[in-house]
Each structure stands twice: as C-alpha cells, then as structure tokens.
C-alpha positions as CSV (number, residue, x, y, z in Angstrom):
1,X,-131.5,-36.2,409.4
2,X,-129.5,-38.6,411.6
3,X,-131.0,-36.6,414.6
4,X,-134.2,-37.3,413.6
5,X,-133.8,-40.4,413.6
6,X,-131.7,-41.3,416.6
7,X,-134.8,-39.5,418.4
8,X,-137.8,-41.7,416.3
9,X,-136.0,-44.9,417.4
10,X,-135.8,-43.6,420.9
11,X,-139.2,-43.0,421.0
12,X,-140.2,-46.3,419.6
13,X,-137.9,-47.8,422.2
14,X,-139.7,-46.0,425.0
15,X,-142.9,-47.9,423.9
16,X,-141.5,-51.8,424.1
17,X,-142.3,-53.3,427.6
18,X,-138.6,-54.7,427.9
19,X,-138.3,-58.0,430.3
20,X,-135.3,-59.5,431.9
21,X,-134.8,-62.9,432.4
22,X,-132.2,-65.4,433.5
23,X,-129.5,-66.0,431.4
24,X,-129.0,-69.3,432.1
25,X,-130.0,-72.3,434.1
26,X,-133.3,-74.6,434.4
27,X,-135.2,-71.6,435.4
28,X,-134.1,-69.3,432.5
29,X,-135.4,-72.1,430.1
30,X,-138.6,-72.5,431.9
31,X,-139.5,-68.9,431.4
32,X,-138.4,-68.5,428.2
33,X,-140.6,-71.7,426.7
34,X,-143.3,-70.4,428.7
35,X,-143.3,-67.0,427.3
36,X,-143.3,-68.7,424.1
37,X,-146.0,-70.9,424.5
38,X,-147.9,-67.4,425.7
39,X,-147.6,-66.0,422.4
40,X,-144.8,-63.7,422.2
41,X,-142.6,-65.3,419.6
42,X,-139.3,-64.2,419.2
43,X,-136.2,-63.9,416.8
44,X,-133.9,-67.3,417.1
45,X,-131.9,-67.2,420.3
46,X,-128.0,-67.9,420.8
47,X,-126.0,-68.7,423.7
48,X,-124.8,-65.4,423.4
49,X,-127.7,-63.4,423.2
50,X,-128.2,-60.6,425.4
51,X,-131.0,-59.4,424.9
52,X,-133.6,-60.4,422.1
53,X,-137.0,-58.8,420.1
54,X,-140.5,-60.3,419.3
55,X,-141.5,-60.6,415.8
56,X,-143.7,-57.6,416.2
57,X,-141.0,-55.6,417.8
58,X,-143.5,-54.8,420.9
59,X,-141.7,-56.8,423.5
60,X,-137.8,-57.4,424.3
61,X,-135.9,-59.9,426.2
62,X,-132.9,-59.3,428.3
63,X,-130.7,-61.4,429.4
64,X,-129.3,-60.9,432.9
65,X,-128.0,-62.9,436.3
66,X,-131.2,-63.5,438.3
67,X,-129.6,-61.4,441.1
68,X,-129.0,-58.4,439.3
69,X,-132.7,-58.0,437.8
70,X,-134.3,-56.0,440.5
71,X,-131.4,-53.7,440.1
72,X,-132.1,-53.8,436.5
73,X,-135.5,-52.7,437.1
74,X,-134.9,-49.9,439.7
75,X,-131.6,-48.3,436.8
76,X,-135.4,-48.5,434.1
77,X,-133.3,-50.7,432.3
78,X,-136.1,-53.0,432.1
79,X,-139.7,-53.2,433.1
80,X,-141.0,-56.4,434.2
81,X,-138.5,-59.3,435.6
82,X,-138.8,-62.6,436.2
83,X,-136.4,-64.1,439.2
84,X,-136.9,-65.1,442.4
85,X,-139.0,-64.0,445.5
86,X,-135.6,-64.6,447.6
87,X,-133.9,-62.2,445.4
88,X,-136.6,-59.7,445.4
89,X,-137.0,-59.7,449.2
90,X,-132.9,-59.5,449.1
91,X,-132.8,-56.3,447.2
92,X,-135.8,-54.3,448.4
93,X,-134.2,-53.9,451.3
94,X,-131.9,-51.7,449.3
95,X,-133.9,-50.3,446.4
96,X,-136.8,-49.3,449.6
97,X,-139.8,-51.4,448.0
98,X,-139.6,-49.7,444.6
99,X,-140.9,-53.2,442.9
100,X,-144.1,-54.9,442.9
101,X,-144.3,-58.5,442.6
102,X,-147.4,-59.3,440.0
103,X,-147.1,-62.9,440.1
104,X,-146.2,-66.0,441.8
105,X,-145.6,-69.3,440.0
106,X,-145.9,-72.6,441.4
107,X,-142.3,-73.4,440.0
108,X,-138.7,-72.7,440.7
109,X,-139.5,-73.9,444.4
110,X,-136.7,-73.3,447.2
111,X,-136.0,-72.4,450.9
112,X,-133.8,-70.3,452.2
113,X,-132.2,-71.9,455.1
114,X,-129.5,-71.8,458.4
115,X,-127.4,-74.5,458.2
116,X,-124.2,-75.4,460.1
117,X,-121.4,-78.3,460.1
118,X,-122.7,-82.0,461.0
119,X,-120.8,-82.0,464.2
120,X,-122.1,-78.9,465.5
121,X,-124.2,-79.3,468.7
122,X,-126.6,-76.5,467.7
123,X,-129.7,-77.4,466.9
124,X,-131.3,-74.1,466.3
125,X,-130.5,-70.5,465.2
126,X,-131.0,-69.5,468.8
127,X,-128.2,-71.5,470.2
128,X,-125.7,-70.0,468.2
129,X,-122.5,-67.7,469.9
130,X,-124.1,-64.2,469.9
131,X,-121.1,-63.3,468.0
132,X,-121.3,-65.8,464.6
133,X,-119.8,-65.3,461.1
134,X,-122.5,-66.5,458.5
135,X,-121.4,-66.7,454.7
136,X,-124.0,-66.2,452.1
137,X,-125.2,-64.6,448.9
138,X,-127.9,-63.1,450.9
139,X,-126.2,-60.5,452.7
140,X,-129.5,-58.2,453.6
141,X,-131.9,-61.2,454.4
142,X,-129.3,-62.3,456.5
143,X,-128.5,-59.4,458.4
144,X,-131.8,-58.9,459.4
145,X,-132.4,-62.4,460.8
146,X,-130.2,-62.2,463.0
147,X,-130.3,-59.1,464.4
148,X,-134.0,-59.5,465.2
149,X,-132.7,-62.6,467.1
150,X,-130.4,-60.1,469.0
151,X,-126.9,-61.7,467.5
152,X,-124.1,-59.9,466.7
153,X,-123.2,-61.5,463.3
154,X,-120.6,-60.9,461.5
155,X,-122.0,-61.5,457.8
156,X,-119.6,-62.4,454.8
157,X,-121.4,-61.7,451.0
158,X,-119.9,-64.3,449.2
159,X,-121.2,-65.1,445.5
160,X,-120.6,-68.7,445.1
161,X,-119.8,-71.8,446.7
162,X,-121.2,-70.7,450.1
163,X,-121.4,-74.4,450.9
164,X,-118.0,-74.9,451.2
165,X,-116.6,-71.9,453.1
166,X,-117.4,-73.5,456.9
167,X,-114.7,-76.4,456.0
168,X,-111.9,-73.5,454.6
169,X,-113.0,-71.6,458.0
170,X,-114.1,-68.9,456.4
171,X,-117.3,-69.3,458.4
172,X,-119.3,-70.8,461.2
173,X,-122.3,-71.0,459.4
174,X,-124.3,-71.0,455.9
175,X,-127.2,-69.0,454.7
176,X,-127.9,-70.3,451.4
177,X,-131.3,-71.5,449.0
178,X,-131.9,-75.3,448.8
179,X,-134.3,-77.4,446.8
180,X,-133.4,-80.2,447.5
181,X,-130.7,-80.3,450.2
182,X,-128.4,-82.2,448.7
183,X,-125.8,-80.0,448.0
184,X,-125.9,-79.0,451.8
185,X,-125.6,-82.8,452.7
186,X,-122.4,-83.3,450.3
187,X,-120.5,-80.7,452.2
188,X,-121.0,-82.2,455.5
189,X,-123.7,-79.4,456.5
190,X,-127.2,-79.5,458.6
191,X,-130.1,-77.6,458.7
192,X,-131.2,-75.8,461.6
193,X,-134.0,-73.5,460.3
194,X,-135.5,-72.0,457.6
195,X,-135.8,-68.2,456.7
196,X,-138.4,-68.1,453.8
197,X,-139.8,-70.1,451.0
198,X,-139.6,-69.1,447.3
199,X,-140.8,-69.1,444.1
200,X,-140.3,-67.7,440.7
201,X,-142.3,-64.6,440.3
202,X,-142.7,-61.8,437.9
203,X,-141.9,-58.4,439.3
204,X,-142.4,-55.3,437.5
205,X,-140.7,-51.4,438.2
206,X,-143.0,-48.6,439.9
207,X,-144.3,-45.6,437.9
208,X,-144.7,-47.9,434.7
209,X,-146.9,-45.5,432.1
210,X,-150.3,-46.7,430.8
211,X,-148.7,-48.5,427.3
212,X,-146.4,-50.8,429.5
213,X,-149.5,-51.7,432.5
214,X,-151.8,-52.5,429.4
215,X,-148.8,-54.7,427.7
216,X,-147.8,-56.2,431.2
217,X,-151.6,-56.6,432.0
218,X,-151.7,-58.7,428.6
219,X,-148.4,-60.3,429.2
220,X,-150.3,-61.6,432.9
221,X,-153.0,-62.9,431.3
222,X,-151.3,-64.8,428.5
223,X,-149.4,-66.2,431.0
224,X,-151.8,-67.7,433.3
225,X,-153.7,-69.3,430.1
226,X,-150.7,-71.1,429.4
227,X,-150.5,-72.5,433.1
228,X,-153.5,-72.8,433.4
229,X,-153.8,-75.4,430.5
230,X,-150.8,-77.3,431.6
231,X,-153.4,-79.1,433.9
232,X,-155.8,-79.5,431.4
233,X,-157.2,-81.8,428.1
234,X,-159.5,-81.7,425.7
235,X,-161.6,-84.4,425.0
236,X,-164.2,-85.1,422.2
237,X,-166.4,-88.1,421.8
238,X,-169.3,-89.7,419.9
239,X,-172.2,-90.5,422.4
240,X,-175.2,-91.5,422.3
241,X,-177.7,-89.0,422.4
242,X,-179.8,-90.2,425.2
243,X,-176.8,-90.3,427.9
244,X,-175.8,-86.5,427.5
245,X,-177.6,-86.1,431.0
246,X,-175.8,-89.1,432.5
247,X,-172.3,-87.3,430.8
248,X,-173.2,-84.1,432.8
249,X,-172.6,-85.7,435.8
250,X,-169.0,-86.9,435.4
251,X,-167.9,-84.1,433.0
252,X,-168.9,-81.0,433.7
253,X,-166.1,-79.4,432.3
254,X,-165.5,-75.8,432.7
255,X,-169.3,-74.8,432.5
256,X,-170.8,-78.3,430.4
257,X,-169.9,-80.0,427.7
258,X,-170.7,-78.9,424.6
259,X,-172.8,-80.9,422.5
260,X,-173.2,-80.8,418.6
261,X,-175.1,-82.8,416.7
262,X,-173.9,-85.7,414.3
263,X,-174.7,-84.6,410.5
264,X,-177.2,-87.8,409.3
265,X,-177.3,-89.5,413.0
266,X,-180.4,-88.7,415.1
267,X,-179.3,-90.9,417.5
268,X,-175.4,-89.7,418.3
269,X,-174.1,-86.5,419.3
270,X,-170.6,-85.1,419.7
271,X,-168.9,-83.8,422.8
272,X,-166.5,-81.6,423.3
273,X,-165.3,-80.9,426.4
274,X,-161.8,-79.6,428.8
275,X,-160.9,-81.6,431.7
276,X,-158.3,-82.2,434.6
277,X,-155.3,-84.1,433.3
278,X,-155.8,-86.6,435.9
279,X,-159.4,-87.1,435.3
280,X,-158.6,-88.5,431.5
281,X,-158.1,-92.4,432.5
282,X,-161.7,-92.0,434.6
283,X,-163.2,-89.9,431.8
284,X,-162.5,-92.4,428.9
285,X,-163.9,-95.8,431.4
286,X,-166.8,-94.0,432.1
287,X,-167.8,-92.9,428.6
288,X,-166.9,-96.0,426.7
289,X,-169.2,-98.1,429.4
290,X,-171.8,-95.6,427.9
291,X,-171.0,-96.2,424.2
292,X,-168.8,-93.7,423.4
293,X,-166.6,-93.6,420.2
294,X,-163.9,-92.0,418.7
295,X,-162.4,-90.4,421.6
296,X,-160.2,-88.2,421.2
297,X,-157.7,-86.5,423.9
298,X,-155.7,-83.8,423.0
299,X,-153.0,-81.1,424.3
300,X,-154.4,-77.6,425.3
301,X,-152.0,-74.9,424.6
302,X,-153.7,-71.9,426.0
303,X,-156.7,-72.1,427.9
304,X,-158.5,-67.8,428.2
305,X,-161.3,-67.9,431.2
C-alpha cells in the first residue's frame, strides 16, 4: 500500500513542469510577479520557501541562487529556469550546451566588463602583462577571453566582493557584471572593455517530454501576453457616429477599433480600442476635439495576439 503510493506520487511528480527561480533580489521579485500576473497562481510564499506549488498542482517553483540554476537544470532537478544570459553562457561551457535559451526579456539589463584600478595606465584589455591575475565570478567566460587574446592569465573564482580584491592585492584586475557602474566607481576601479551584454532569459533542459514542451510552450505564451500589455491601454469612448472614419486614422489599434452601437442613440457609438501607453495623452486631445465622452482608460493585464 505505501509502495503504491510512494510510486502514484512519483508519477504525478514526473508530470509538473518544475521552474527555478531566484531566491532573492530585484530580479527574483520581478519574475515571480510576472509569473503571477501570467496566470499561474501560487500557494502564499515565505522568506523561507524553497520551493512552492500552483493552485492546480501543474506547476512548481524552486527557489535557487541564479548561478546554480543551469546546474539545476542539467542534475533534471528542474525544467525551465529563469537567470541570466551571463550565467548561462558561464556554465555551458561546462554542461557542453545542454540548455536552450527560450526567451529573452528586455529586463535585468547588465554588461559584463574588464575593469582595472584608476591609476592604471592601461587603457585596453590588450595592453595588459601577458601574464595578469583577473578575479571574478565568471571563471569560464573569463578564461576564454583571454586566452583568445593570447594572455596567460592567471584567473581567481571568487564568489563575492570581486570589486574589492585589486586594493587587498589579490588581483590586478576585475571581471565582474555592472548595471550601472557604480559599484566599480566606489572601489576606485575603471573600465577598459566590455565582454557581453545580458539579460534575464528563460532557459529550459534538453530532452524535455511532450507534457512539459506543451506546459512550457503555454508558460511562453502567457508570458509574452503579460509583457506585451505592459505597454499597452484600453480605451473606450462615446463618439459621434459620423467621425468613426476620422477615429480610424489616429487609432487604429491592434486591427481597428471596435465600434458598438449606443442602445436609443442613433447618433453616438462606442469605441473600444488598445493602444500604446504613450499614445493616451494624444489619444484623449484628439478624440475630445471630436466630441468624445466618457473616456475611459484602463490597465491591460494580459494582452493574447
């Protein structure tokens, strides 16, 4: 009996499309709302979680350091991940291209980049001693840079703090992520070049069985609904009937507007129609010069082309 069912929750185990995530910082909280707003609504979250269920038992969160998800992946200890496209690069050159990034985002923006103390005289990574110790986090990506530039560097994996380890001496040079630069510029450092840009992406295992493509294909598409309508409103309006033709020509919408008629007014219609968030001051000017009424503007949560 307790065989049984050790092996039917197994089985129903096998069938949840499991997704790690960050387990903390702005990035982890961006995801997690967004997968939210996409639908997949899950039981109340702690600080401690680890890992987390949908309502409907079809999907699972887990909670993980961003660095460690592609590993996570590769053990089948989840399916799909959501880091970064510096990590990913970072650890396919040990796991041999085993992942497949499905999608970028236009958020969680960084470089990865050389930098070196302010007094240094180099200006590039070429005029750097052949023989140069580089701290980072990035011990792969870093490697390989420089021995395509034909230097003998002697590269230190450190895990935190990179910043600081050319004033301890630790290191004659940095490669680290930056958004901003500012943590570069607080530790007396300079950049000389940049390796690669990233973004947050989601990145899902090879050899994933039908079930979980069709969940991470629906996943995708949820997804991109949500961020799609970010950058989006909806907008309905009394107008008078005769200027729907005028209305074409300044909202189009995604096709046209839609037009329904006004129950006991011949001479008004109603529009309803989604536009660009940063057409909504011109939108309103334009239809009120027209006589339009009772406009209204409102939020679009999901938006399915």
């Amino acid at each position: 009996m307790r065989e049984t069912f050790f092996h039917a929750t197994m089985s129903a185990m096998s069938e949840v499309l499991k997704i790690a995530i960050p387990n903390k910082g702005r990035l982890s909280e961006k995801i997690y709302d967004l997968l939210n707003k996409a639908g997949l609504t899950f039981e109340v979250k702690s600080e401690r979680s680890l890992q987390v269920f949908t309502q409907d038992g079809k999907y699972c969160l887990i909670f993980v350091r961003t660095q460690d998800i592609p590993r996570f992946l590769d053990a089948e200890v989840a399916d799909v991940g959501f880091t970064g496209h510096d990590v990913v690069c970072e650890e396919a050159i040990t796991l041999q291209n085993q992942l497949d990034e499905v999608k970028k985002f236009d958020f969680g923006y960084c470089k990865m980049v050389v930098a070196v103390k302010d007094e240094d005289p180099y200006t590039a990574s070429k005029d750097l001693p052949d023989c140069v110790n580089v701290a980072t986090s990035f011990p792969n990506l870093a490697r390989t840079y420089f021995e395509k530039m034909g230097k003998k560097a002697k590269v230190i994996e450190v895990t935190g703090a990179v910043e600081i380890t050319p004033s301890l001496g630790l290191s004659d040079v940095v490669v680290d992520i930056t958004s901003t630069g500012s943590t570069l510029k607080q530790n007396r450092l300079r950049v000389i070049d940049e390796i690669m840009e990233s973004t947050a992406v989601v990145v899902a295992r090879k050899g994933l069985d039908e079930n979980k493509k069709s969940k991470l294909a629906s996943l995708v598409m949820a997804l991109n609904s949500v961020l799609d309508a970010q950058e989006k409103k909806y907008l309905l309006a009394h107008v008078p009937a005769i200027a729907v033709d005028k209305i074409k020509e300044f909202l189009p919408g995604l096709s046209s507007p839609t037009v329904t008629k006004l129950l006991g007014d011949e001479d008004n219609v109603v529009i309803h129609v989604v536009i660009d968030s940063d057409k909504v001051f011109e939108s309103i000017d334009q239809l009120k010069k027209i006589g339009g009424k009772g406009i209204l503007i409102m939020n679009v949560e999901q938006m399915v082309r």
